[in-house]
C-alpha positions as CSV (number, residue, x, y, z in Angstrom):
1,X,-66.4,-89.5,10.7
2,X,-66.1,-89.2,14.5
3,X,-64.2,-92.6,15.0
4,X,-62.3,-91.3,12.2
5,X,-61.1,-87.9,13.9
6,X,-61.2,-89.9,17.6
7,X,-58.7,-92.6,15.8
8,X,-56.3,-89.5,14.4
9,X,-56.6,-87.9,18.3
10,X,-55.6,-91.4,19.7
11,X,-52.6,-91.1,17.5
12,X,-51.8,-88.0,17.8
13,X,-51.9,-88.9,21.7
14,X,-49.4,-91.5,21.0
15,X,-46.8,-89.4,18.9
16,X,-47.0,-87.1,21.8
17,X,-46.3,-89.2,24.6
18,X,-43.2,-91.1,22.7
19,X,-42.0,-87.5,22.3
20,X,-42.6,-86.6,25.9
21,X,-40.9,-90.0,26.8
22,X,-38.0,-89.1,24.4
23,X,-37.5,-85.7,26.0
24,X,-37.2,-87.1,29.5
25,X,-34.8,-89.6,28.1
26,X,-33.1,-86.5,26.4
27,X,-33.4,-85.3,30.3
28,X,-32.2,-88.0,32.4
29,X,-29.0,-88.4,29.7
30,X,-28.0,-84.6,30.3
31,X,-28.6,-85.2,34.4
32,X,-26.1,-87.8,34.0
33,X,-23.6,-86.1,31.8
34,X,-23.9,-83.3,34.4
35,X,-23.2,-85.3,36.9
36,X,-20.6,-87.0,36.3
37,X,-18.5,-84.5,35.0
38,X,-19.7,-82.7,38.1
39,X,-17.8,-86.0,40.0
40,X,-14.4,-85.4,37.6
41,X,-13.9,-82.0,38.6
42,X,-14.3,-82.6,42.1
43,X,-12.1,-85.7,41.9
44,X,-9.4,-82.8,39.6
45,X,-10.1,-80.5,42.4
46,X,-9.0,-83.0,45.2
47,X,-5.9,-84.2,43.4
48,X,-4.7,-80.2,42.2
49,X,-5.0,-79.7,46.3
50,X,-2.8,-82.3,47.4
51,X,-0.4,-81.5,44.2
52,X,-0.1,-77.8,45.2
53,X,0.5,-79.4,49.4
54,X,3.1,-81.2,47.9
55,X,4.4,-78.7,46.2
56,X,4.7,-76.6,49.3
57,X,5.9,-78.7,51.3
58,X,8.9,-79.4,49.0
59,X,9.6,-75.2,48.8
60,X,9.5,-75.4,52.6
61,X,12.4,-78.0,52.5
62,X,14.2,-76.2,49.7
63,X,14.2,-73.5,51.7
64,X,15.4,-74.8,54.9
65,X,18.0,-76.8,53.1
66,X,19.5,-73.2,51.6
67,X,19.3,-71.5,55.0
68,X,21.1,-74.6,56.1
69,X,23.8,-74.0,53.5
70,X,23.9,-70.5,54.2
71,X,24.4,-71.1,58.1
72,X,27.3,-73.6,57.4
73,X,28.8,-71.7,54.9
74,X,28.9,-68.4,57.1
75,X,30.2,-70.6,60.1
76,X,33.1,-72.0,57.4
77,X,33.9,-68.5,56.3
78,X,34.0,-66.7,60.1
């Protein structure tokens, strides 16, 4: 009866560990996940900076290009 219930605990041993080893799969897969979308916001970060520079940069000229205009035009007018 012993080797009996010692056989059932060896199994029971070994349903446990291939749980415990699919949970730190389960783990490891979510680590990744994480990290990597952890990577494509930074990367979406990076690229919304340098949009939103370029964007500014192109106001900037707008704007000196109309107080251009409005410099000429006021010298063409007086």
């Amino acid at each position: 009866m012993q080797r009996n219930e010692l056989a059932e605990c060896k199994e029971l041993q070994v349903v446990a560990a291939k749980k415990v080893r699919l949970m730190e799969m389960r783990v490891d897969l979510k680590n990744v996940q994480i990290t990597s979308f952890q990577a494509i916001r930074d990367t979406q970060a990076a690229d919304i900076k340098k949009f939103k520079r370029l964007v500014w940069k192109k106001n900037v000229q707008i704007a000196g290009l109309v107080v251009l205009s409005a410099v000429l035009g006021y010298e063409l007018v007086f």
